[in-house]
C-alpha beads as a LAMMPS data file, in Angstrom:
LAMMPS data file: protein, C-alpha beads

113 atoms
112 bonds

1 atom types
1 bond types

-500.0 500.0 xlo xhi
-500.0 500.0 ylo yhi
-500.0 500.0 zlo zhi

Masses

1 110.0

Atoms # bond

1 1 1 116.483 335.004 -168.231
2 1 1 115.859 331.704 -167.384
3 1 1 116.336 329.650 -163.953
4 1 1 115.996 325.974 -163.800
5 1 1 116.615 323.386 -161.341
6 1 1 117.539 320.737 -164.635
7 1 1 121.205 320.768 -166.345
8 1 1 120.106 322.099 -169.418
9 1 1 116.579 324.340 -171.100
10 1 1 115.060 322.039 -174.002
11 1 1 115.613 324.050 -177.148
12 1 1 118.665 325.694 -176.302
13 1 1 122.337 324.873 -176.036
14 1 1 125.259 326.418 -173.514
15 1 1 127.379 328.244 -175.185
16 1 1 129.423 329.941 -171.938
17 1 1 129.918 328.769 -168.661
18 1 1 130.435 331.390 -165.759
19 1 1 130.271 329.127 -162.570
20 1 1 128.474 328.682 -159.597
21 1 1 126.565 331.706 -158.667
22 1 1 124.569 332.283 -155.247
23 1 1 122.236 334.463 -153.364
24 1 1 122.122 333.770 -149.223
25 1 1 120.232 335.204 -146.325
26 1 1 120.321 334.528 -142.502
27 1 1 116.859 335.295 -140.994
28 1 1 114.740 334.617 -137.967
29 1 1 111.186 335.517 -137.056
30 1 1 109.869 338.236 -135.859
31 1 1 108.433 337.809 -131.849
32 1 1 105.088 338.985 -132.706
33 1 1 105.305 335.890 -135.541
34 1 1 107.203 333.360 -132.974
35 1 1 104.447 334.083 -130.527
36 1 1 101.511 333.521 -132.725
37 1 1 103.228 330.869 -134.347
38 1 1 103.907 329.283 -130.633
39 1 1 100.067 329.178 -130.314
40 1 1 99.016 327.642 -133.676
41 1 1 101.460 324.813 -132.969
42 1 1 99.519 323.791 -130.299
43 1 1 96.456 322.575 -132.510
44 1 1 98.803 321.389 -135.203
45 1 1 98.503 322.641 -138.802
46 1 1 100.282 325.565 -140.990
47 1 1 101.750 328.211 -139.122
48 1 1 101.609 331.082 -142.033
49 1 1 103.558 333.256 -140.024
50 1 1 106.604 330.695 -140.913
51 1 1 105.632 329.696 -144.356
52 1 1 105.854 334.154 -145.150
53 1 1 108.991 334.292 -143.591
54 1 1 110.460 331.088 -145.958
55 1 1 108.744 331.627 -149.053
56 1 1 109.893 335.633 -148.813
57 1 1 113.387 334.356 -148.128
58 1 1 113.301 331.737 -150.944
59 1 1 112.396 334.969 -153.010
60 1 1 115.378 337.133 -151.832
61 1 1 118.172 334.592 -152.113
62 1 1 116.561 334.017 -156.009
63 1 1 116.813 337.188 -156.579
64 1 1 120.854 337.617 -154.958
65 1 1 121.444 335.570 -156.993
66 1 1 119.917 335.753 -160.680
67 1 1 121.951 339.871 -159.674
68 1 1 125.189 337.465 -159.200
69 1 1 124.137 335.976 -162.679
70 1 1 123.371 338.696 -164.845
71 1 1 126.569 340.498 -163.229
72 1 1 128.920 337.902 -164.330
73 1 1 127.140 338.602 -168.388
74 1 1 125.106 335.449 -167.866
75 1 1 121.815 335.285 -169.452
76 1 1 120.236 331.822 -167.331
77 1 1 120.852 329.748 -164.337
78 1 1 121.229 326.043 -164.740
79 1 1 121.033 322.943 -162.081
80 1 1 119.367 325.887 -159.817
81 1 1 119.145 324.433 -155.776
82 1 1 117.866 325.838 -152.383
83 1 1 119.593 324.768 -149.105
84 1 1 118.772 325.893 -145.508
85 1 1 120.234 325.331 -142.381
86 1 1 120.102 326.413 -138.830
87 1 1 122.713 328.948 -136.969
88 1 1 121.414 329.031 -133.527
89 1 1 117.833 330.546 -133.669
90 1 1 117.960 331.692 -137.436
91 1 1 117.759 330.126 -140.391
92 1 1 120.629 330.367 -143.227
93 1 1 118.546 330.148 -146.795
94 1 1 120.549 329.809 -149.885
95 1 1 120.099 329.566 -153.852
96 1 1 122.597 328.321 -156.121
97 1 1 123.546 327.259 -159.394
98 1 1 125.449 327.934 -162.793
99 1 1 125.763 331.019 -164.596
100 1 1 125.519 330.277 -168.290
101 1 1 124.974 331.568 -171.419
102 1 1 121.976 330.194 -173.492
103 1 1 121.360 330.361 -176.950
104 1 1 118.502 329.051 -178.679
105 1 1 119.026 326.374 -181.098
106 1 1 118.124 326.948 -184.794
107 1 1 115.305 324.618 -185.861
108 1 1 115.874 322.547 -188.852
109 1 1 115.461 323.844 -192.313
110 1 1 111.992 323.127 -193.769
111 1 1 111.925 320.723 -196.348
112 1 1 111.690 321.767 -200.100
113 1 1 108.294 321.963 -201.644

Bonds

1 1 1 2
2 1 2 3
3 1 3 4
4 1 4 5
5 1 5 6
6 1 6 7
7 1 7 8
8 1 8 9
9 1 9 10
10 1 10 11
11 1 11 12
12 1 12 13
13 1 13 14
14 1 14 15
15 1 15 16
16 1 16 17
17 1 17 18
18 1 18 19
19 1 19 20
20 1 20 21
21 1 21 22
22 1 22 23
23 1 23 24
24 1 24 25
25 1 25 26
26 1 26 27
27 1 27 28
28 1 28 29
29 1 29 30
30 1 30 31
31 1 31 32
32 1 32 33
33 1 33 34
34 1 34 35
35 1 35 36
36 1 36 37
37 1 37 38
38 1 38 39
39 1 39 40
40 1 40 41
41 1 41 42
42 1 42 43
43 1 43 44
44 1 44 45
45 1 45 46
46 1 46 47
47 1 47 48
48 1 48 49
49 1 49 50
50 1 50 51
51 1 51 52
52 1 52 53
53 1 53 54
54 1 54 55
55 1 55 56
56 1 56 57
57 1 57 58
58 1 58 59
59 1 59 60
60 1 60 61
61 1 61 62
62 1 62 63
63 1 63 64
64 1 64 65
65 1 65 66
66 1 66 67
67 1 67 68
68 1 68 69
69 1 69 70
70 1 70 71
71 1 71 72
72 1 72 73
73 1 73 74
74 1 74 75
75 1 75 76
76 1 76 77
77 1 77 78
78 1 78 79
79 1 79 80
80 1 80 81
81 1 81 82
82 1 82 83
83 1 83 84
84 1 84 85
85 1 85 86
86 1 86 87
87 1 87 88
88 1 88 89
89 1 89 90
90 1 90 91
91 1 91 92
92 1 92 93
93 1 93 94
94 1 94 95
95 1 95 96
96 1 96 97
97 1 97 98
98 1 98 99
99 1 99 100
100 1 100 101
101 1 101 102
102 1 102 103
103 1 103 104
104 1 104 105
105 1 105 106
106 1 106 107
107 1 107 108
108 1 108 109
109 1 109 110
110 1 110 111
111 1 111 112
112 1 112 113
C-alpha cells in the first residue's frame, strides 16, 4: 500500500477513486509529561516529552486511516495531509487523503533485435 502526500505515484496510474479517507485523534499530555515539559521550557530547547506525544499521534491517525483505506477496497492513499488544532487543552491530530486504486503501468515493449 502506498501513502503519499503528491497527487499521483510515478509509475502507476489511478484506476478507482474511493474519496477522502481520514484517521483523527484528540489527545493531551500526560501531567507527569506537562510537568517535566514545564521545566525544560524554561532553558529553551526540545521538550521530548511533546515531540512522543505528536509523533505517536501522527502514527495513530496514519494508521485510522490507511484501516479507512483498505476498508473502502483501496490499495494507496493519494494527496495524503496532517492537520492539528487545539480544543481547549488537547490537541485534535488528523490524516487525510484519497482512497484510490493503483495499478502499475506496463513498461514499453522492448524493441526488436
Amino acid at each position: 500500500m502506498f501513502v503519499v502526500t503528491t497527487n499521483d505515484v510515478p509509475g502507476y496510474r489511478v484506476t478507482q477513486v474511493f474519496g477522502e479517507v481520514m484517521g483523527l485523534t484528540v489527545r493531551s499530555a500526560n501531567f507527569g509529561q506537562n510537568f517535566t515539559a514545564g521545566f525544560r521550557a524554561l532553558g529553551g530547547g526540545e521538550m521530548p516529552e511533546y515531540t512522543k506525544v505528536i509523533y505517536e499521534s501522527r502514527w495513530e491517525v496514519m494508521q485510522r486511516m490507511w484501516a479507512e483505506a483498505q476498508q473502502r477496497g483501496a490499495n494507496a492513499v493519494i494527496a495524503m495531509r496532517f492537520d492539528s488544532g487545539s480544543i481547549g487543552n488537547f490537541t485534535e491530530f488528523c490524516a487525510y487523503g484519497t482512497a484510490v486504486v493503483v495499478e502499475p503501468i506496463a513498461p514499453p515493449p522492448a524493441p526488436p533485435a
